[in-house]
N, C-alpha and C positions, 0 to 999 in steps of 0.2 A: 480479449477486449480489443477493440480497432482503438486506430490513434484519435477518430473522430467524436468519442464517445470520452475520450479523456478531457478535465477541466483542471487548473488551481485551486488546489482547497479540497479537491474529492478522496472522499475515504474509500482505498482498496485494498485487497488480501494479495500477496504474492507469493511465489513460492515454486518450485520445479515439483513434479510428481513423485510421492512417495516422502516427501521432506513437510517438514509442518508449516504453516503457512502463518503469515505476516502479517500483522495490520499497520500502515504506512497511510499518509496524507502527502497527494501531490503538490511539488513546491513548483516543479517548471515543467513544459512540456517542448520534448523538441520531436523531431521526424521519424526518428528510430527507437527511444528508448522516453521514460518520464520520470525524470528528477523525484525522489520521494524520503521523505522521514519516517522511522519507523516510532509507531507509537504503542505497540505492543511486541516487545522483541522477546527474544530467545539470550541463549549462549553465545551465537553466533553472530546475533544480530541484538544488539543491546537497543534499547531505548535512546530514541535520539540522532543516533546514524545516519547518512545518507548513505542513498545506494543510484543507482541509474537501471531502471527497471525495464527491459522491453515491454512491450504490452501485450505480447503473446500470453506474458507470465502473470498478466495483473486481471483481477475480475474486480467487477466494483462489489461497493458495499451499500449497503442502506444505513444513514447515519443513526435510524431510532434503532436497528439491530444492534449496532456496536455500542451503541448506549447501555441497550438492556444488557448484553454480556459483561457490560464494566469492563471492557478494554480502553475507554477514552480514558485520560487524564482528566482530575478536577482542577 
């Protein structure tokens, strides 16, 4: 994902190759990396967390997807 494609608010999957992948909402965006909460976590990543994400590692999401899987919060 480029930094230019990143907004506040936007739901993305993150995660390195081979490891399970994350659902996170962007809270900031700076030049290198994009402030995120995890809204679907793991072991490792609990619900709630912040992380600093490159965007190398982030792909967007479409928010009626994340819906239909029931990973948003009610």
């Amino acid at each position: 994902m480029e930094r230019e494609q990143a907004h506040v608010g936007m739901l993305v999957l993150f995660g390195r190759d081979g490891e399970s992948l994350t659902v996170a909402r962007i809270l900031k965006v700076n030049p290198a990396r994009a402030k995120v909460i995890v809204i679907d976590g793991c072991e490792s990543k609990p619900v709630g967390c912040k992380w600093n994400v490159p965007y190398a590692l982030m792909k967007p999401v479409r928010e009626a997807t994340a819906t239909e899987q029931s990973v948003l919060p009610n």
